[in-house]
N, C-alpha and C positions, 0 to 999 in steps of 0.2 A: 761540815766537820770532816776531817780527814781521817781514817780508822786504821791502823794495819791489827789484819786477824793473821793471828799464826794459830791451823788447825791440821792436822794433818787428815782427818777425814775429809775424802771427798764429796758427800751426800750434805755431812753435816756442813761443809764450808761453804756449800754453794747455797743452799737454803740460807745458811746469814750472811751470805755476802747480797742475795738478790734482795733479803728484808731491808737490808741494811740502804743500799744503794734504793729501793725503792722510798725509802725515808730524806733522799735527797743527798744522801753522804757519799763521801769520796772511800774507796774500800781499796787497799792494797795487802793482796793474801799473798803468806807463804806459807809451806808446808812444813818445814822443820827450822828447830832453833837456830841453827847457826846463821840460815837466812833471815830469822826474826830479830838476829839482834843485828845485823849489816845493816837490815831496814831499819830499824832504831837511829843508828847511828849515823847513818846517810840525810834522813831529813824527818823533817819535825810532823811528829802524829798529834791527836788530839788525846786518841785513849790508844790503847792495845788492850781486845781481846787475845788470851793465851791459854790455849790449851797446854797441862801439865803435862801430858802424854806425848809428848813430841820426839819423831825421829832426831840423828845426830848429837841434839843437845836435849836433854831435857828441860820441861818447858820451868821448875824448878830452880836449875838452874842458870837457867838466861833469866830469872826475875831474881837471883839473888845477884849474877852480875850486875845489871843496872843498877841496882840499889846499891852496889860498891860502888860505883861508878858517880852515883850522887844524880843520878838517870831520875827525875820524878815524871815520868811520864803516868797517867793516871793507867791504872792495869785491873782490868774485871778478869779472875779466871776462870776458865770453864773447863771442869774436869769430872771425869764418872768416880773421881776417889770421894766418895760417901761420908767417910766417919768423921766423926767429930776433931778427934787429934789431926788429922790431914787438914779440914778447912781452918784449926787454929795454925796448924805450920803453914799454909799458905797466908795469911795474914798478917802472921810474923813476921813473915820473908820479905814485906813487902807489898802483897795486893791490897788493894783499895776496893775491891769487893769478890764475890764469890759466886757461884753459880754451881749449880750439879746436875749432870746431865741423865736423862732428856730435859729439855727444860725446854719451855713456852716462847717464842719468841716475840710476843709482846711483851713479856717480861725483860727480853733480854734490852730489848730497845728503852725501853723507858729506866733501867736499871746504867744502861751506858749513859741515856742522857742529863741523869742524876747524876752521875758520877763526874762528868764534864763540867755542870756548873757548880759540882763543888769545887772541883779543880780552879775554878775561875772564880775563884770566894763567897761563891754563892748567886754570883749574879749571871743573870743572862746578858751573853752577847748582842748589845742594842746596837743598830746603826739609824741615826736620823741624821739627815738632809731636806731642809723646806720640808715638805708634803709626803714626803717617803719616810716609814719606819720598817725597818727589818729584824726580826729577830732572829740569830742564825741558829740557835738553841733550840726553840720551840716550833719555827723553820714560818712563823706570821708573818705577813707584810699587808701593809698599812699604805694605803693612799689617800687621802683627805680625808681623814678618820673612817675609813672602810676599808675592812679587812678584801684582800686581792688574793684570787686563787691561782697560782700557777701549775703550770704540767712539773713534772720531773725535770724535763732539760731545762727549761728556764729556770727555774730554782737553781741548779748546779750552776748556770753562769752567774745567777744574779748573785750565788753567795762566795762564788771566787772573787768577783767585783769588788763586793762589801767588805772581804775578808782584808784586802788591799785598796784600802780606798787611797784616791790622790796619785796612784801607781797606774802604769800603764800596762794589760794583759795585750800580749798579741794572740790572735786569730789560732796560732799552735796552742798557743795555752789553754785558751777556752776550750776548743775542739779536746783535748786531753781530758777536761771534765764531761766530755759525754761520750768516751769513751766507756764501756761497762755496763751503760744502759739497752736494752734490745734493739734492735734494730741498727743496722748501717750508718756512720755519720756520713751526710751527704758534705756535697763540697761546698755547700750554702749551708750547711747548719746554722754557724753561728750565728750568720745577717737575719738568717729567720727568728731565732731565739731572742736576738735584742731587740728585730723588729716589732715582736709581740711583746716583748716587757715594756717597749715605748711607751704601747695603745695603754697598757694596762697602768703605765708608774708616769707617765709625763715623756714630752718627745725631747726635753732635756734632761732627762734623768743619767742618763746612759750617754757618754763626751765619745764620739768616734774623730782620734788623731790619725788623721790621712799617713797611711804609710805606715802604721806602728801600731794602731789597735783601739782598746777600749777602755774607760774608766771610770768612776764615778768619783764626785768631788769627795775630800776631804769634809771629816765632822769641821 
């Protein structure tokens, strides 16, 4: 899942960006409104966390612009305003759910990931192929009916793969999803990360087109 957080805390942003990206998700933070809605509008998110409190723009409203806009991007916001009239004018405005801070961030993660497969009618993001099932939602995969554990980095490519099946990722693209994660990407990353989801999903699970990249077949 692709996430942009607009938080203007730094403490607080980076604890849910690291929870978040440890969850296997893609995380693009900005600090204030005005670049939360550039990012909106430049490319497509799954959910948007938005703090109300945000420099430049309030975080208010840049969720009442979207919603002129006819923007349904799914929206959890996270804000220290308490009272009861503020979390109904936030939901009026537009959000899809609520939070008050400090809050738990096992809460918050499984409160996003609700709120994605309502987005998506309810259902989870399934992908099967032969022997392989992936859930990109609940973040499972399946090989001959046994559940497969992967690391963080193989998740991140296996679920850009899925996300675009039939389509061709090159070697920049993937490396761009492990970016975020700790540590250095080496200049082998990628070949190592497919190499291990090979052993683990089948050595044709994973199509390397000479010169152009990676991909997995079409449902």
């Amino acid at each position: 899942m692709k996430i942009l957080l607009a938080e203007d805390d730094t403490m607080i942003g980076e604890n849910i960006q690291i929870a978040l990206v440890g969850e296997g998700m893609d995380v693009d933070w900005v600090m204030d409104g005005v670049a939360a809605e550039a990012a909106v509008e430049s490319m497509k998110f799954d959910a948007m966390l938005l703090d109300l409190g945000l420099p430049q723009k309030d975080g208010t409203a840049v969720l009442q612009a979207l919603r002129a806009r006819k923007n349904d991007i799914p929206v959890l916001v996270m804000t220290a305003r308490d009272t009861v009239r503020q979390r109904v004018l936030g939901l009026n405005i537009g959000a899809d759910d609520y939070l008050v801070k400090p809050f738990d961030l096992e809460e918050l993660i499984a409160r996003l990931y609700a709120l994605v497969r309502r987005s998506r009618g309810g259902l989870d993001l399934v992908y099967r192929h032969g022997d392989v099932t992936v859930n990109s939602v609940t973040r499972e995969v399946f090989f001959l009916q046994r559940q497969i554990v992967l690391s963080s980095r193989e998740w991140a490519i296996l679920d850009a793969l899925v996300a675009r099946p039939g389509a061709i990722l090159s070697r920049a693209q993937l490396e761009d999803r492990l970016y975020g994660y700790a540590g250095e990407v080496e200049s082998n990353a990628v070949e190592v990360y497919i190499y291990g989801l090979r052993k683990k999903l089948g050595q044709q699970f994973i199509i390397n087109t000479r010169g152009l990249g990676y991909k997995v077949e079409k449902v």
